[in-house]
N, CA, C and O of each residue as an XYZ file, in Angstrom:
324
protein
N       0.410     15.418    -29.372
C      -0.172     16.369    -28.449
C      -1.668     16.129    -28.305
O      -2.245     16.507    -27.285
N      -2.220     15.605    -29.142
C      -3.671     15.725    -29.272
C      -3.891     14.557    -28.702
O      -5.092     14.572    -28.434
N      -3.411     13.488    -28.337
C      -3.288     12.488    -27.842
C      -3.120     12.565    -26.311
O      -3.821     11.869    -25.577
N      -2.137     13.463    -25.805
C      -2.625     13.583    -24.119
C      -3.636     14.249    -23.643
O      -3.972     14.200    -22.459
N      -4.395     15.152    -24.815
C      -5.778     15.728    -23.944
C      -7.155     14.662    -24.101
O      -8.262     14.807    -23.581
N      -6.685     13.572    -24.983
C      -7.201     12.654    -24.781
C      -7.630     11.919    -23.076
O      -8.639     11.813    -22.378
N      -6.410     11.601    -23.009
C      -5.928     11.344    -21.318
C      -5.845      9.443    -22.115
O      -5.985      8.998    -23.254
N      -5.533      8.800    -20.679
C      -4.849      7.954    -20.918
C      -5.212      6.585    -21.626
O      -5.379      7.108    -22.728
N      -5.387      5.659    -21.792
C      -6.015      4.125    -22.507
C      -7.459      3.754    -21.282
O      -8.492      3.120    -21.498
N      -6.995      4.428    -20.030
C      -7.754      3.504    -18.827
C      -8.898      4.549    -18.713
O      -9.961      3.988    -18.447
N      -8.985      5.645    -18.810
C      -9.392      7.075    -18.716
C     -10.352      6.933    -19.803
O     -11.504      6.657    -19.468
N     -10.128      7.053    -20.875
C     -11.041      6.904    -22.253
C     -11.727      5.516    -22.032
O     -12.422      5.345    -23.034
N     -11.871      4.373    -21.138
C     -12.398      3.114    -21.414
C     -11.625      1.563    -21.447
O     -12.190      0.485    -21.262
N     -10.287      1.765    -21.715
C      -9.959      1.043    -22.568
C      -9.025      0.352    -21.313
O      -7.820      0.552    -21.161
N     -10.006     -0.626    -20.340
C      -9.467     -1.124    -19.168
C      -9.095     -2.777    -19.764
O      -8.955     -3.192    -20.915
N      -9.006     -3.512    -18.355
C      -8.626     -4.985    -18.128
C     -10.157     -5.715    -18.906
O     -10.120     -6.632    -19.726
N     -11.071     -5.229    -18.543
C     -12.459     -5.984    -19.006
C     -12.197     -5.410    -20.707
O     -12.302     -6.318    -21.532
N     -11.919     -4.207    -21.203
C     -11.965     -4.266    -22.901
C     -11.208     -5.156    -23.453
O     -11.409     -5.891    -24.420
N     -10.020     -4.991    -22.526
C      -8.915     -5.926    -23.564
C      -9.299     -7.433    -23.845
O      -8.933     -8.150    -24.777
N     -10.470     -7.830    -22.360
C     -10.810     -9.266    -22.669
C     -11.429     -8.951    -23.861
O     -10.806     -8.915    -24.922
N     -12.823     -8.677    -23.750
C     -13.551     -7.951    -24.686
C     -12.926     -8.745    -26.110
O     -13.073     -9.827    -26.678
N     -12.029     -7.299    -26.315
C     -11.529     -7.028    -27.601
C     -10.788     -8.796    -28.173
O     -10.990     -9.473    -29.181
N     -10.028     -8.971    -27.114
C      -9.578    -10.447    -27.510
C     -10.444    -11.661    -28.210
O     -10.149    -12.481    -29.080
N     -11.755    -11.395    -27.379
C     -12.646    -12.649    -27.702
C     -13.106    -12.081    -29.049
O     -12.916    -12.775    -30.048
N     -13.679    -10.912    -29.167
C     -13.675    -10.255    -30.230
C     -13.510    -10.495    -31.500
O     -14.281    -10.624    -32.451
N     -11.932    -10.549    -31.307
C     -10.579    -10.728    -32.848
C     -10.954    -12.098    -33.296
O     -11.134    -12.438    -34.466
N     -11.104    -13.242    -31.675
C     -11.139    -14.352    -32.142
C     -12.185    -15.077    -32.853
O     -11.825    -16.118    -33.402
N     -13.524    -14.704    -32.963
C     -14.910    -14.387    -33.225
C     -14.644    -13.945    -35.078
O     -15.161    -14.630    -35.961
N     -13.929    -12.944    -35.328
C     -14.030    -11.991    -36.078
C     -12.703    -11.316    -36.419
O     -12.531    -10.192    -35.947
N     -11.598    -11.931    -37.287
C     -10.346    -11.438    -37.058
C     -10.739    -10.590    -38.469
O     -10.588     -9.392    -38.230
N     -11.028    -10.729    -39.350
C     -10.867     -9.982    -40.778
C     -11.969     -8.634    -40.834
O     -13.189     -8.568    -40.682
N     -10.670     -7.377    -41.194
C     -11.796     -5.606    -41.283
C     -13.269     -6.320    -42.061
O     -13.408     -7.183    -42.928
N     -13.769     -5.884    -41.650
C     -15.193     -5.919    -42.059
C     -16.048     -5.049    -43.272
O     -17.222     -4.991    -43.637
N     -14.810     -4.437    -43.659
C     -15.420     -3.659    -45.213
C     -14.306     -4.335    -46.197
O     -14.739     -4.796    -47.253
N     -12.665     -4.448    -45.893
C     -12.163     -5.484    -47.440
C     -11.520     -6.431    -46.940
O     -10.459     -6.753    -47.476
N     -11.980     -7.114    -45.801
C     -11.524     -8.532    -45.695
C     -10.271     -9.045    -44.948
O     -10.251    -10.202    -44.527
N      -8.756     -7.830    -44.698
C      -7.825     -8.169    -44.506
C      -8.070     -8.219    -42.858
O      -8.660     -7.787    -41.868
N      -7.100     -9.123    -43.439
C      -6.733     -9.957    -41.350
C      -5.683     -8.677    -40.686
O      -5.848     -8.233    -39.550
N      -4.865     -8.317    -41.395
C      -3.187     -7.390    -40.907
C      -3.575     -6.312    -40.336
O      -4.097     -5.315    -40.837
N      -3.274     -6.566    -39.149
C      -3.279     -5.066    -38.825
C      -5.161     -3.998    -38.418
O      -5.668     -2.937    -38.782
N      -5.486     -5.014    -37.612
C      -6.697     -4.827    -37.347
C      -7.343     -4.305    -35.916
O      -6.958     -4.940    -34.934
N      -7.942     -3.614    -35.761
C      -8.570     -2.963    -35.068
C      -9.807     -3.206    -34.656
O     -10.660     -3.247    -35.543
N     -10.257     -3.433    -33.208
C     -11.993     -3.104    -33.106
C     -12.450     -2.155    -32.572
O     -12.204     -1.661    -31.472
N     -13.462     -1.741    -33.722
C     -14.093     -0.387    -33.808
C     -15.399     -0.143    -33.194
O     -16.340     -0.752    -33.704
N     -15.795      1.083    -31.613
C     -17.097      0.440    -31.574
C     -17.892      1.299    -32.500
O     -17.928      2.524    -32.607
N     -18.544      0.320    -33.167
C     -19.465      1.168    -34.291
C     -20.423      2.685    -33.851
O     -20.449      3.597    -34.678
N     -21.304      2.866    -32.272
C     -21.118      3.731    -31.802
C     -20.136      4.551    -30.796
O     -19.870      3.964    -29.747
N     -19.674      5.595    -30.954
C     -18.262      5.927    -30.391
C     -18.446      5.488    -28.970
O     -19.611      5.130    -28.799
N     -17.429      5.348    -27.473
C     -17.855      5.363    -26.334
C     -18.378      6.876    -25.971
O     -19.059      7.083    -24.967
N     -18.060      7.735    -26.730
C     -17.852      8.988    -26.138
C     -19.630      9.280    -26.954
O     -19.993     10.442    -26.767
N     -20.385      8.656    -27.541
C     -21.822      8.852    -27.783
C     -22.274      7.708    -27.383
O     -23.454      8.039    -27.267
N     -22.256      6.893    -27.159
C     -23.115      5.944    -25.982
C     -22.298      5.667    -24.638
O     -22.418      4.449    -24.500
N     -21.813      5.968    -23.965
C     -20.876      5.096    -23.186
C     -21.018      4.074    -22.581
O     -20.085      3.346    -22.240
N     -22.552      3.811    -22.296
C     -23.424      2.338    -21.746
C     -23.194      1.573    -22.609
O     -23.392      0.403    -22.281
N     -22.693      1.804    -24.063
C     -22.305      0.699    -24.919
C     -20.855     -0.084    -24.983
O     -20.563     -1.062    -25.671
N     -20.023      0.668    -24.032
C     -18.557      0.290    -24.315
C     -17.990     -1.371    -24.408
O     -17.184     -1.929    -25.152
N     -18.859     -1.848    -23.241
C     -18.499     -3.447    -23.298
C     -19.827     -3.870    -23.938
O     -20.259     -4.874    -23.370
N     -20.594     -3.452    -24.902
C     -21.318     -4.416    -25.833
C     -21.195     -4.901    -27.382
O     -21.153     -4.170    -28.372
N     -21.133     -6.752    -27.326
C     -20.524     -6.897    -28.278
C     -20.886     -6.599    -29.686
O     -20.109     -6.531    -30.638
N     -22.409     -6.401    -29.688
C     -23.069     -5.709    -30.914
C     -22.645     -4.212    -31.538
O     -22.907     -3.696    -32.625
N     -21.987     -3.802    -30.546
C     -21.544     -2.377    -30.721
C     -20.091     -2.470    -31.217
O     -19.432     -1.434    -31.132
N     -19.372     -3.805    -31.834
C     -18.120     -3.749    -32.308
C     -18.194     -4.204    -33.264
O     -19.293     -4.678    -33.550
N     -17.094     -4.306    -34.254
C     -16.513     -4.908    -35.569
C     -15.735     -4.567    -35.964
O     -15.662     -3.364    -36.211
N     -14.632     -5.491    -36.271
C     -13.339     -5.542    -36.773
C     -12.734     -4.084    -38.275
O     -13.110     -4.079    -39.447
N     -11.893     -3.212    -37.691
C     -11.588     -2.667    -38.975
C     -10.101     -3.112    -39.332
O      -9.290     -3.528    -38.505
N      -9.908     -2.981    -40.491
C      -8.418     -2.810    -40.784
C      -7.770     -1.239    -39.836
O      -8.646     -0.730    -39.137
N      -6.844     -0.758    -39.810
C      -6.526      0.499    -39.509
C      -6.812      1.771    -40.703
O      -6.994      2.949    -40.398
N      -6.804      1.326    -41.860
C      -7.190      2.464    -43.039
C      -8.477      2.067    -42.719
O      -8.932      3.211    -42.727
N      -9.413      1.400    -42.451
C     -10.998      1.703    -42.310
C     -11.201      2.386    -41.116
O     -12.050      3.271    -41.008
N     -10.121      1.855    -39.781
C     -10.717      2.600    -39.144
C     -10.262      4.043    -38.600
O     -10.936      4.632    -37.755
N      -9.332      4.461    -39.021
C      -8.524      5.721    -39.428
C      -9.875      6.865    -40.306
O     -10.256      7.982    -39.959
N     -10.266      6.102    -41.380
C     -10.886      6.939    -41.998
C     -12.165      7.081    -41.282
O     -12.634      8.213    -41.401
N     -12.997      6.123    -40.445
C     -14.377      6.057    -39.781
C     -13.826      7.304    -38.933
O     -14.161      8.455    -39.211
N     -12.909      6.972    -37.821
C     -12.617      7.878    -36.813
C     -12.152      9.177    -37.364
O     -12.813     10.198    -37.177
N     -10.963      9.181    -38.084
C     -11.081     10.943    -37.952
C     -11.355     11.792    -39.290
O     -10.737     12.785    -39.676
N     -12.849     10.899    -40.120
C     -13.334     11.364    -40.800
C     -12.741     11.214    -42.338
O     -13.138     11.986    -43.211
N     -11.803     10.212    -42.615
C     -11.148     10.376    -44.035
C      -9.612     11.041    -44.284
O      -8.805     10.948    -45.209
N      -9.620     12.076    -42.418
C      -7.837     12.452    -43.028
C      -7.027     11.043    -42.348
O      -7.324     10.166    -41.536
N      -5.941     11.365    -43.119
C      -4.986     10.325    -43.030
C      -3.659     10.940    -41.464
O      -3.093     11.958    -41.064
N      -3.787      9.607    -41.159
C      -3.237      9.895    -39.734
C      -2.105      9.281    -39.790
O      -2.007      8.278    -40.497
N      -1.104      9.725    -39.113
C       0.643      8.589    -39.087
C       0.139      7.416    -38.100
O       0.896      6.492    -37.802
């Protein structure tokens, strides 16, 4: 539920230009950036879009998390399914 008042992947940012983005990204930088693992990885922009949004496509503004790093960055430490 908390997920559709979100609104949708394209709505929040997350268009045809991120996914390049994010691709070149992984390839740059595949391993989380706090313990190393490749599995299951995520890029995180270090400032949210939703507090800079002029930052969304900049690549200084990303780095690779695992999903438990970036689970805990984003919603603060609780644990999410």
């Amino acid at each position: 539920m908390e997920d559709r008042a979100r609104g949708s992947r394209h709505v929040r940012g997350y268009d045809a230009e991120w996914v390049k983005l994010r691709a070149a990204h992984l390839a740059k930088h595949p391993a989380c950036a706090v313990c190393g693992t490749t599995a299951g990885v995520d890029v995180d922009h270090v400032q949210s879009i939703r507090e800079a949004p002029h930052r969304r496509l900049d690549p200084m503004n990303l780095r690779t998390l695992c999903r438990l790093h970036h689970n805990r960055k984003t919603h603060g430490g609780r644990h999410t399914p």
